[in-house]
Every structure is written in C-alpha cells, then in structure tokens.
C-alpha positions, 0 to 999 in steps of 0.5 A: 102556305107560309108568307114566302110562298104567297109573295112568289105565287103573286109574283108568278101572276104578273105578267107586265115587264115594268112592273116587275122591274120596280118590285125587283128595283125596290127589292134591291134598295130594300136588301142593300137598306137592310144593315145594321146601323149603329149610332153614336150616344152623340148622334142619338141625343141630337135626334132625340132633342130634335124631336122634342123641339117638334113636339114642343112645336119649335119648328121653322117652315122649309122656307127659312130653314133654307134661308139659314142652311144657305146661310150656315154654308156660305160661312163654311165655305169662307 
C-alpha cells in the first residue's frame, strides 16, 4: 500500500467533523505554501549574515528588539 493510500484509509476512519475540518484547513494552507519561491542574491546574503550573528550569539531579547523596531518605525513614519 503506497503512502497515498494509507493517508485516505486513515482519513475514512475519522469520524469527528472538527477534526476533519482542520486537516482539510492545513491541507489547504500546505498546498497554496507549496510555491516555488525564489530569492533575490541580496536577500539570501541578509539571511545568511543573520544567521551568523545567531550563531556568533549576537542576538538581542524580543523585548529590545521591540524597543528599536517601534523605534526604527517612528522615524519612518516622520
């Protein structure tokens, strides 16, 4: 029995309604996901040196990250 078959014979045993209704509600959310994305060199480059910083352990609490985002938008929106 190939894997597609087990998920539907599963799924033929479930008999509660909300259950059913959030693996269909993830089901949908997974196939819309399911793009190919492509990045930008820019892009990818920022995330790498953002990585880095986490691994270097250069990183600040969600507190002060907060502080200077509120910060950073208050000047954009001068």
């Amino acid at each position: 029995m190939n894997i597609k078959s087990k998920i539907i014979s599963r799924l033929e045993t479930i008999q509660d309604q909300e259950t059913l209704q959030e693996i269909h509600d993830w089901l949908d959310a997974f196939l819309e996901a399911d793009t190919k994305e492509t990045f930008e060199s820019g892009e990818i480059k920022a995330v790498q040196e953002g990585y880095k910083q986490y691994l270097s352990g250069n990183t600040v609490s969600q507190k002060e990250a907060s502080k200077v985002f509120e910060e950073w938008l208050a000047g954009k929106e001068k």
